[in-house]
PDB file as gemmi writes it, atoms N, CA and C in Angstrom:
CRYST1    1.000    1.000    1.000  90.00  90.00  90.00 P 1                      
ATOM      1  N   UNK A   1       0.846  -1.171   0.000  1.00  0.00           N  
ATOM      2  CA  UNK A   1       0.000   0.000   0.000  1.00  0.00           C  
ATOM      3  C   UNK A   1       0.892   1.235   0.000  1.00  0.00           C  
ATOM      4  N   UNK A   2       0.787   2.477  -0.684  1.00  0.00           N  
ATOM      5  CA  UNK A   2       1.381   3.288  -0.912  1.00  0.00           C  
ATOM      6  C   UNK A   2       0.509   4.561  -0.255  1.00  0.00           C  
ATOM      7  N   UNK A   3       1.325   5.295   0.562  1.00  0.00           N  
ATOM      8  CA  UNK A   3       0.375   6.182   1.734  1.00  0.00           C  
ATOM      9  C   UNK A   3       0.754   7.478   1.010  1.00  0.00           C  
ATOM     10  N   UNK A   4       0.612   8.830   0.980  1.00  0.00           N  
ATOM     11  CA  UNK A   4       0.782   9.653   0.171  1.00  0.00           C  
ATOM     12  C   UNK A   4       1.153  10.253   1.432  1.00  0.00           C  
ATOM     13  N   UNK A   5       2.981  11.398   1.080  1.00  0.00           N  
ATOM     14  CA  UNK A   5       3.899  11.713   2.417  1.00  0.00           C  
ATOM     15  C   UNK A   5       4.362  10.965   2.930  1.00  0.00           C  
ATOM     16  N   UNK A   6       4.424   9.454   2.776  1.00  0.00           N  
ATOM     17  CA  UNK A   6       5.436   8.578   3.680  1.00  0.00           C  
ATOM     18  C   UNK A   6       6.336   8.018   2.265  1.00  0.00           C  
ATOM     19  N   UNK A   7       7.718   8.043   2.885  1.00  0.00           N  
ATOM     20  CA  UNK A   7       8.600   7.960   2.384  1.00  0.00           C  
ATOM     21  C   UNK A   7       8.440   6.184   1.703  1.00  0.00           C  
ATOM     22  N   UNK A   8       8.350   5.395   0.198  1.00  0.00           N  
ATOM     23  CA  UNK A   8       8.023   4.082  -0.149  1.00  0.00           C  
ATOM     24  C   UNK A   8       9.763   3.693  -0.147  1.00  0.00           C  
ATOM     25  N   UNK A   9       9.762   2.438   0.265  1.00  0.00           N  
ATOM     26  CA  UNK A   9      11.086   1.219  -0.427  1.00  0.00           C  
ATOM     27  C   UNK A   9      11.424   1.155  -1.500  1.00  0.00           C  
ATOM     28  N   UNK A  10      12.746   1.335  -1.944  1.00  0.00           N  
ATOM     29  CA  UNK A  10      13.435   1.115  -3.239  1.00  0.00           C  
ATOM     30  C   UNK A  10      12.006  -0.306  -3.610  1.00  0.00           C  
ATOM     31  N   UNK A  11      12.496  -0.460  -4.823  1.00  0.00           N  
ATOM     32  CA  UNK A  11      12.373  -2.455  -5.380  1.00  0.00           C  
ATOM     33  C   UNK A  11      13.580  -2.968  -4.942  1.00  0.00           C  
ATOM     34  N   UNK A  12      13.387  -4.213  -4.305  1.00  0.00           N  
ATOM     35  CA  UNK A  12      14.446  -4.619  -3.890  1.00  0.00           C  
ATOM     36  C   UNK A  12      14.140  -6.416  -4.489  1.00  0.00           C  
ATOM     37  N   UNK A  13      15.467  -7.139  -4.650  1.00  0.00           N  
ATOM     38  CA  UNK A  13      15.954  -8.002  -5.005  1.00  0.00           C  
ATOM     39  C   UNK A  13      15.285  -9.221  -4.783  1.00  0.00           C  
ATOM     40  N   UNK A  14      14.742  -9.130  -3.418  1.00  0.00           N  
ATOM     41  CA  UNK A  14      13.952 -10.080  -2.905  1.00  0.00           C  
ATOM     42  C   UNK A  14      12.078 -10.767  -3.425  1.00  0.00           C  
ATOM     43  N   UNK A  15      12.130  -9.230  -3.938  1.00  0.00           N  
ATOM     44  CA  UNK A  15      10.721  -9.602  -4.584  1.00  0.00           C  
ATOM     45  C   UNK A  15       9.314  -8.876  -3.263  1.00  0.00           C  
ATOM     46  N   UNK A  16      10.457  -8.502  -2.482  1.00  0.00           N  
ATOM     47  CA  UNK A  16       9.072  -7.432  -1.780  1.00  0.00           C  
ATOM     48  C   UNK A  16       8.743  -6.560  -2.020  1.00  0.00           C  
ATOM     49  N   UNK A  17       7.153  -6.314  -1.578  1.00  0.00           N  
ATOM     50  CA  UNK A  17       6.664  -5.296  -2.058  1.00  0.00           C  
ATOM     51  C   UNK A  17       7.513  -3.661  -2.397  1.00  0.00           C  
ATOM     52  N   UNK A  18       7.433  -3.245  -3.318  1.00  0.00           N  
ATOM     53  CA  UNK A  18       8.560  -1.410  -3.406  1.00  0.00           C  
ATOM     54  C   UNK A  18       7.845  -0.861  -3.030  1.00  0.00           C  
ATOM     55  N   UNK A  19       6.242  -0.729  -2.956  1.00  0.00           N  
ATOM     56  CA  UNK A  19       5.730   0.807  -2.378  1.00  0.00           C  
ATOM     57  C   UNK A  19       5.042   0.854  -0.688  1.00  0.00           C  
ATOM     58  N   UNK A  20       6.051  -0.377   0.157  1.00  0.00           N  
ATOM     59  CA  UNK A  20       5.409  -0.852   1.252  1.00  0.00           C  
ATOM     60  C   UNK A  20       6.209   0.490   2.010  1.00  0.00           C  
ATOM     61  N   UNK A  21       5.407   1.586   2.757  1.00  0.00           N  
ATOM     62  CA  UNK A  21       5.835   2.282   3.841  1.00  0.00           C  
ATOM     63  C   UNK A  21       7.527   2.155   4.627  1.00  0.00           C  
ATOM     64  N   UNK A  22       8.189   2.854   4.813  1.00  0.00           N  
ATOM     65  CA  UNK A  22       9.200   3.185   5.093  1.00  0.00           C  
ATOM     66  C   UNK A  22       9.418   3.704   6.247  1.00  0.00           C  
ATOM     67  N   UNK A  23      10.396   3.428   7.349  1.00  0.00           N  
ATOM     68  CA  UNK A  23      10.778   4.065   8.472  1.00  0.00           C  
ATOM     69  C   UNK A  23      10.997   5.857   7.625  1.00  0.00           C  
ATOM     70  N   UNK A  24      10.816   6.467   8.768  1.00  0.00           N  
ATOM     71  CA  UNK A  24      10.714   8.064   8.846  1.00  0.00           C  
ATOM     72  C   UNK A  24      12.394   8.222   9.182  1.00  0.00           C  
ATOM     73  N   UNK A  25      12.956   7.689   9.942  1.00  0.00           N  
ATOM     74  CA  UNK A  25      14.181   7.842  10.547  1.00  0.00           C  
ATOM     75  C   UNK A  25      15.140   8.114   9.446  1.00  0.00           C  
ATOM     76  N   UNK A  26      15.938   8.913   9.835  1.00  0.00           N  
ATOM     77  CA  UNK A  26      17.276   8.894   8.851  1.00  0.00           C  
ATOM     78  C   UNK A  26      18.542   8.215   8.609  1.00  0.00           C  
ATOM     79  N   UNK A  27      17.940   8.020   7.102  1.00  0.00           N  
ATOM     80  CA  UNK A  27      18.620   6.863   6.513  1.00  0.00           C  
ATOM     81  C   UNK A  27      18.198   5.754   6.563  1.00  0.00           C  
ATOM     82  N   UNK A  28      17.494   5.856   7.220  1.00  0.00           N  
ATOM     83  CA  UNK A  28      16.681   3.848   7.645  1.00  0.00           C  
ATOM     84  C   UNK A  28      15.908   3.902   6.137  1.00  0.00           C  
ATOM     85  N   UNK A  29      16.121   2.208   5.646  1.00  0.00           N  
ATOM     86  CA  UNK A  29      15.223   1.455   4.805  1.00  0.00           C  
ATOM     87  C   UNK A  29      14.238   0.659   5.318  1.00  0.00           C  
ATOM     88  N   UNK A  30      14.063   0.548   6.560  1.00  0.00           N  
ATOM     89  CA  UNK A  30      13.697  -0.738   7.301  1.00  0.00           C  
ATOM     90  C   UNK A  30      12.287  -0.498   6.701  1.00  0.00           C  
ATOM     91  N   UNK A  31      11.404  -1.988   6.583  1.00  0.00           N  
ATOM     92  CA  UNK A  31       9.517  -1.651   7.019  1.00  0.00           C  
ATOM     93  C   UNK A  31       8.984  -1.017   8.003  1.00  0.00           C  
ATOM     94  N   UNK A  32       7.698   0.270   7.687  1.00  0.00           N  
ATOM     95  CA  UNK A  32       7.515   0.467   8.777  1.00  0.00           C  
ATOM     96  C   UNK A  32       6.308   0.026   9.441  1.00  0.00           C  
ATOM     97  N   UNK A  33       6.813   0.014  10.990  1.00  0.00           N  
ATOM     98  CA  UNK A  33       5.582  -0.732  12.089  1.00  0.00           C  
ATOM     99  C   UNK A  33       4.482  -0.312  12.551  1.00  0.00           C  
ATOM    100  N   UNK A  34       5.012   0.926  13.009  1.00  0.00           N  
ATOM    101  CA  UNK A  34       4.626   1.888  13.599  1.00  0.00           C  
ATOM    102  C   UNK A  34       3.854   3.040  12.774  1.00  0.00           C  
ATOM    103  N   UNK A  35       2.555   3.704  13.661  1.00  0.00           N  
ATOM    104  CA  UNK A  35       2.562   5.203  12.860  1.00  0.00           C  
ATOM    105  C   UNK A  35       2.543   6.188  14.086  1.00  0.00           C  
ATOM    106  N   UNK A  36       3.278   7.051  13.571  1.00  0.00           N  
ATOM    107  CA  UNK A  36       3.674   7.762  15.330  1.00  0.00           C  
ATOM    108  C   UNK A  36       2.559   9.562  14.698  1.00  0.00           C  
ATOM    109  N   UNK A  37       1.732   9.799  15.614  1.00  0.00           N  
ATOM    110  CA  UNK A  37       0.441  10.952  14.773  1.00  0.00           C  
ATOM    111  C   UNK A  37       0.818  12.034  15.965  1.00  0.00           C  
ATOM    112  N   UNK A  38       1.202  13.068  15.381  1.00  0.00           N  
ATOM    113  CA  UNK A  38       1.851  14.376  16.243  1.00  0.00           C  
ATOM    114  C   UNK A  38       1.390  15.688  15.190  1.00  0.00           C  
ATOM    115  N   UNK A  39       1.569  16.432  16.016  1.00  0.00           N  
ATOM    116  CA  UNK A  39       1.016  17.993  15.883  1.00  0.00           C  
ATOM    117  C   UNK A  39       1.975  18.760  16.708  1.00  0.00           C  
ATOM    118  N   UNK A  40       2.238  19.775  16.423  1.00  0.00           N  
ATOM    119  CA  UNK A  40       2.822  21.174  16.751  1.00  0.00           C  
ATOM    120  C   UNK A  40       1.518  22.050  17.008  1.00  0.00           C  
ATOM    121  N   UNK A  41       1.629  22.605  18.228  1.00  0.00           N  
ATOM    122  CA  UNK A  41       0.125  23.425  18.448  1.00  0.00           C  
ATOM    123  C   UNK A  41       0.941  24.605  18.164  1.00  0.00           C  
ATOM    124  N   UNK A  42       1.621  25.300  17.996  1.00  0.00           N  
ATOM    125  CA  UNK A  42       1.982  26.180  17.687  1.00  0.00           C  
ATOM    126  C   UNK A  42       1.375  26.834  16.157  1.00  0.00           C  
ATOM    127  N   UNK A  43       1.494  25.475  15.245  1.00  0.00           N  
ATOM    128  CA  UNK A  43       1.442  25.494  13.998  1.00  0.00           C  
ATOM    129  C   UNK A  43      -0.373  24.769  13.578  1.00  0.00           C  
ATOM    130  N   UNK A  44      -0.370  23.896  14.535  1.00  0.00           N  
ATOM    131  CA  UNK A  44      -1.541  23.117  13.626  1.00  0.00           C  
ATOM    132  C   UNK A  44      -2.491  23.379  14.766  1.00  0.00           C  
ATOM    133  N   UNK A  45      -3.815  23.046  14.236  1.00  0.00           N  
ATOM    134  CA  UNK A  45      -4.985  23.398  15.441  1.00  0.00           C  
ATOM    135  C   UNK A  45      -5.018  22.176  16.000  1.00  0.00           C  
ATOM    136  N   UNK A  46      -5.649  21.514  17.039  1.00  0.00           N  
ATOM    137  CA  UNK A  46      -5.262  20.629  17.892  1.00  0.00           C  
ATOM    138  C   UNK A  46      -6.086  19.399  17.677  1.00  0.00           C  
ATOM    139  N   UNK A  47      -6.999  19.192  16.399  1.00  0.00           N  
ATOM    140  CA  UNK A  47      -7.138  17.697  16.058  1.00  0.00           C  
ATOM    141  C   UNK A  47      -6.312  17.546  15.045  1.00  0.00           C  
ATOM    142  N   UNK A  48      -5.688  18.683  14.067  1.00  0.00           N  
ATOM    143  CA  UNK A  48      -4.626  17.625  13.661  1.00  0.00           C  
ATOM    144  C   UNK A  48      -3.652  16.656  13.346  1.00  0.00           C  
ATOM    145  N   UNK A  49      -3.440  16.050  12.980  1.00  0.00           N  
ATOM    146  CA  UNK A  49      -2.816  14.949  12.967  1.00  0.00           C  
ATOM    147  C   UNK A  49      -1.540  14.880  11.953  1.00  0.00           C  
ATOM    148  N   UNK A  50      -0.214  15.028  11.854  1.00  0.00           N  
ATOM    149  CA  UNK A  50       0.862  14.682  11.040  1.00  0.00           C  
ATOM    150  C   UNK A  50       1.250  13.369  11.638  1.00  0.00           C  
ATOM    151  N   UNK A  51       1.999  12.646  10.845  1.00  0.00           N  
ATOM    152  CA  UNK A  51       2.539  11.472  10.936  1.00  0.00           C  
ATOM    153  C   UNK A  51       4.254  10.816  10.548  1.00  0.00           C  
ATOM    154  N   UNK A  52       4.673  10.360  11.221  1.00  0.00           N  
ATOM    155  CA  UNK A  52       6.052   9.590  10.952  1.00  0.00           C  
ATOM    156  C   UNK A  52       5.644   8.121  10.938  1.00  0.00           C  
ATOM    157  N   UNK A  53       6.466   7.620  10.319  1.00  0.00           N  
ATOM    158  CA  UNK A  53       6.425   6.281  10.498  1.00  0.00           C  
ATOM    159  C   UNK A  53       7.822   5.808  11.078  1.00  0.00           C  
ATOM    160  N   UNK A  54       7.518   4.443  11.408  1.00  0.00           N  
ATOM    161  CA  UNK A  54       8.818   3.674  12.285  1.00  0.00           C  
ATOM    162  C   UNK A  54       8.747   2.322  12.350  1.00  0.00           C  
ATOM    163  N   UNK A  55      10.383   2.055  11.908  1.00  0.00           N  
ATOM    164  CA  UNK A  55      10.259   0.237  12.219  1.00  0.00           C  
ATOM    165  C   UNK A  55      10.611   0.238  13.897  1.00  0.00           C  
ATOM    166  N   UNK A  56      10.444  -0.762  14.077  1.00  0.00           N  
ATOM    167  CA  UNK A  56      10.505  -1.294  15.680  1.00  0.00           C  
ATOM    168  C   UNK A  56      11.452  -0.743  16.009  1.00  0.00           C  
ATOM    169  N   UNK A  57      13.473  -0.784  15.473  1.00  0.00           N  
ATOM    170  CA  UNK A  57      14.138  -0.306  15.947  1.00  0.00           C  
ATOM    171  C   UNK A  57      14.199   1.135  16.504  1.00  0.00           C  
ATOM    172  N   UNK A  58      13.833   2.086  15.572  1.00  0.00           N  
ATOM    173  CA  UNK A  58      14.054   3.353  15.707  1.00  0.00           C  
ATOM    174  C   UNK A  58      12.079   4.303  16.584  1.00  0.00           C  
ATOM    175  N   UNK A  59      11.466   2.853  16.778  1.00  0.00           N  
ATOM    176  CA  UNK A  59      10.162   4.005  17.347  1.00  0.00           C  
ATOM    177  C   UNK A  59      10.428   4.191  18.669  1.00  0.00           C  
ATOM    178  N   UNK A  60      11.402   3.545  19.680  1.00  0.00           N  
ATOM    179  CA  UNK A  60      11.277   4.765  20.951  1.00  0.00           C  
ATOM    180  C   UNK A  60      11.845   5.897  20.577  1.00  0.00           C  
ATOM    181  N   UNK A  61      13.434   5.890  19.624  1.00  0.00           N  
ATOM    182  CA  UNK A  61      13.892   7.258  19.407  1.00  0.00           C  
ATOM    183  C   UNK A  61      13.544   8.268  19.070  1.00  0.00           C  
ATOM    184  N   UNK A  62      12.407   7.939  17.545  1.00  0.00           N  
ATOM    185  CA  UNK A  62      11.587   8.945  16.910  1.00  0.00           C  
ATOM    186  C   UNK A  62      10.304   9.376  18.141  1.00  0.00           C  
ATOM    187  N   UNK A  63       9.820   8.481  18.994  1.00  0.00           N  
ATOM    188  CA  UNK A  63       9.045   8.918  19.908  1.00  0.00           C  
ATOM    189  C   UNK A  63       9.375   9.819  21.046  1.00  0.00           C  
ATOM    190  N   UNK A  64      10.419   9.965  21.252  1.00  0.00           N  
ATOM    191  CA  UNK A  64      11.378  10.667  22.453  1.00  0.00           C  
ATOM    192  C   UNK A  64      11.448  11.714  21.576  1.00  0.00           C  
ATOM    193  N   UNK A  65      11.876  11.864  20.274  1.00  0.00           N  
ATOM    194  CA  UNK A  65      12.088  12.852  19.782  1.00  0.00           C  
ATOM    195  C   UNK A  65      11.211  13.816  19.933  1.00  0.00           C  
ATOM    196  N   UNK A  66       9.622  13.163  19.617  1.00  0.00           N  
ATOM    197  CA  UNK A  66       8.339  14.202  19.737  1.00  0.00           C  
ATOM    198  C   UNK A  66       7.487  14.514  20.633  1.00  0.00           C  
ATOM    199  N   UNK A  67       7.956  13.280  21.731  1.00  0.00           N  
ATOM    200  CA  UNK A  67       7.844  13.839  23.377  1.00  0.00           C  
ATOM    201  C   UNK A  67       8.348  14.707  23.735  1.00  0.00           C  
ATOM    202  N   UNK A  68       9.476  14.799  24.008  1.00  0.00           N  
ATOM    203  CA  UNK A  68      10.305  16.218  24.411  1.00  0.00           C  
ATOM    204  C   UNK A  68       9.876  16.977  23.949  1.00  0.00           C  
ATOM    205  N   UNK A  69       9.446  17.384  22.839  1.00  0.00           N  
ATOM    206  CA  UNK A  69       8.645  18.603  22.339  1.00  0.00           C  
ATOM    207  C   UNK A  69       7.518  18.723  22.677  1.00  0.00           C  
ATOM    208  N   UNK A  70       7.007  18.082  23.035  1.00  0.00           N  
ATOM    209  CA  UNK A  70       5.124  17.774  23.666  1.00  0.00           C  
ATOM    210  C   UNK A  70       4.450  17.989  22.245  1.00  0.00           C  
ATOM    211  N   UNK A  71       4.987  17.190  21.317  1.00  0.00           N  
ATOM    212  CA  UNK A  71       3.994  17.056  19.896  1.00  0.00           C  
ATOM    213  C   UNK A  71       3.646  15.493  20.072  1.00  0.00           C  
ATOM    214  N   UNK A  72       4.341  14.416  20.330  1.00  0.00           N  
ATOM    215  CA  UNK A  72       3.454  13.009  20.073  1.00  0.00           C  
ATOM    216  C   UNK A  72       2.229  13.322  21.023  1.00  0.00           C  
ATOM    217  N   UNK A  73       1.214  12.458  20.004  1.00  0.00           N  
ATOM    218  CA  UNK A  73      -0.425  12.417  20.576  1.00  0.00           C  
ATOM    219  C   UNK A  73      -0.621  11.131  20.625  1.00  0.00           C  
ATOM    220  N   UNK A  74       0.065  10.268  19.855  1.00  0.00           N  
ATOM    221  CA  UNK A  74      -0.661   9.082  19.671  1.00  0.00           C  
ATOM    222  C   UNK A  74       0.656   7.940  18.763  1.00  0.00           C  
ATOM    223  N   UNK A  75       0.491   6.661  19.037  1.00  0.00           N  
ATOM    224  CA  UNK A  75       1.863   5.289  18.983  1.00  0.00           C  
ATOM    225  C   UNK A  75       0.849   4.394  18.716  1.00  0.00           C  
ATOM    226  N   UNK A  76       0.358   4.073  17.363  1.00  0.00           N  
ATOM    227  CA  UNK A  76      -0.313   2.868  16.587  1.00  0.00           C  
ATOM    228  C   UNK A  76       0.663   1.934  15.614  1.00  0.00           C  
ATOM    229  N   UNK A  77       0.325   0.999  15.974  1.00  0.00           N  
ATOM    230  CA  UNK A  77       0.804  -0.311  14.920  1.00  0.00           C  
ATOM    231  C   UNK A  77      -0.285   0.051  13.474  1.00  0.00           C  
ATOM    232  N   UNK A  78       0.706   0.439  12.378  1.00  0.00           N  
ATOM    233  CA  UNK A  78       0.999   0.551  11.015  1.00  0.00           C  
ATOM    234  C   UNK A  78      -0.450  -0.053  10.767  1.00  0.00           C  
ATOM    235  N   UNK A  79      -0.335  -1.677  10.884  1.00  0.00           N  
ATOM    236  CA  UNK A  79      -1.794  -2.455  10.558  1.00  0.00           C  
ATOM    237  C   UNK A  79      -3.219  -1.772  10.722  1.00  0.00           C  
ATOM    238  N   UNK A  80      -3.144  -1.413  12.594  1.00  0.00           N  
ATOM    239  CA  UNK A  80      -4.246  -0.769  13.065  1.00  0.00           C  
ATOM    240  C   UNK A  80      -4.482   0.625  12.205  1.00  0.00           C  
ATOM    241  N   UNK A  81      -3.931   1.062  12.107  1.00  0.00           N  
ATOM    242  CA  UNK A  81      -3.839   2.891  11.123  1.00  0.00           C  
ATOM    243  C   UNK A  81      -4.376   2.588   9.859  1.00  0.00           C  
ATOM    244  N   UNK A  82      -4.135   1.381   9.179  1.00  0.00           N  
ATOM    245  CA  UNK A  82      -4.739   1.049   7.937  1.00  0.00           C  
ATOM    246  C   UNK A  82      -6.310   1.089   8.167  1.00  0.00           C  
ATOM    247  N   UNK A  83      -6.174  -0.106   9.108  1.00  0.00           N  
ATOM    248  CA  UNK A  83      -7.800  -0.954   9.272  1.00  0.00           C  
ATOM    249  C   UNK A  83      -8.348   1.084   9.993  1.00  0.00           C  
ATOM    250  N   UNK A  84      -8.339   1.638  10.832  1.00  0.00           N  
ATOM    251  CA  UNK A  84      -8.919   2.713  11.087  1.00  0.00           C  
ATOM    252  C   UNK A  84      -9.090   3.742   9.806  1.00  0.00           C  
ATOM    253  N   UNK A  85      -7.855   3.635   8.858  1.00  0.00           N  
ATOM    254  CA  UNK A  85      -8.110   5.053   7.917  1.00  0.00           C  
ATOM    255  C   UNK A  85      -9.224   4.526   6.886  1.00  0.00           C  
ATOM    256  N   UNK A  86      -9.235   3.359   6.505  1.00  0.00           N  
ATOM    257  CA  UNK A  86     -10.085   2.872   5.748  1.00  0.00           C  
ATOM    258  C   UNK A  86     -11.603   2.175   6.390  1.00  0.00           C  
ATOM    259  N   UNK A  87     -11.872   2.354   7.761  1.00  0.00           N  
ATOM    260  CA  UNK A  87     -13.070   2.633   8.380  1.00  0.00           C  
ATOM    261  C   UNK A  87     -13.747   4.010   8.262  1.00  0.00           C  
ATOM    262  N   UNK A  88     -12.776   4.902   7.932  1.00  0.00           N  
ATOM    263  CA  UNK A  88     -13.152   6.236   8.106  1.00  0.00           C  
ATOM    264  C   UNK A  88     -14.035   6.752   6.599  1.00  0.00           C  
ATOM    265  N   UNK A  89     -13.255   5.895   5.694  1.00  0.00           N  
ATOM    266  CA  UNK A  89     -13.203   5.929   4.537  1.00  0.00           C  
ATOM    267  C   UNK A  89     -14.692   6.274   3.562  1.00  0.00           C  
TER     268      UNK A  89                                                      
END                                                                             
């Protein structure tokens, strides 16, 4: 599935999917697991929602990252974010 703003996977060698979601982290290729949904109230009004994504390795870091700022709102498994955006649908 190809999410529009999240960074997709080269094609790779193996024959997995290329437009499967991508860690947010830098430089990471990994799959991502995670969808990490944050806002800047400074900038956005306060149901919005921006998003990173994250493989397992890098989601406490990217999450610490947007704690300390008091922007993370919300730490869903990738799957669940599907099955919800396409309930909404």
């Amino acid at each position: 599935m190809n999410f529009p703003g999240f960074p997709s996977a080269p094609g790779s060698p193996d024959g997995s999917d290329d437009t499967a979601p991508i860690c947010s982290a830098k430089g990471c290729r990994a799959p991502a697991v995670w969808v990490l949904a944050w806002n800047n109230p400074k900038l956005h009004t306060p149901e919005r929602r921006k998003t990173w994504l994250a493989c397992d390795e890098h989601r406490e870091h990217l999450s610490s990252f947007l704690g300390m700022r008091g922007f993370l709102k919300d730490v869903v498994e990738l799957a669940e974010w599907e099955r919800n955006s396409a309930a909404d649908s």
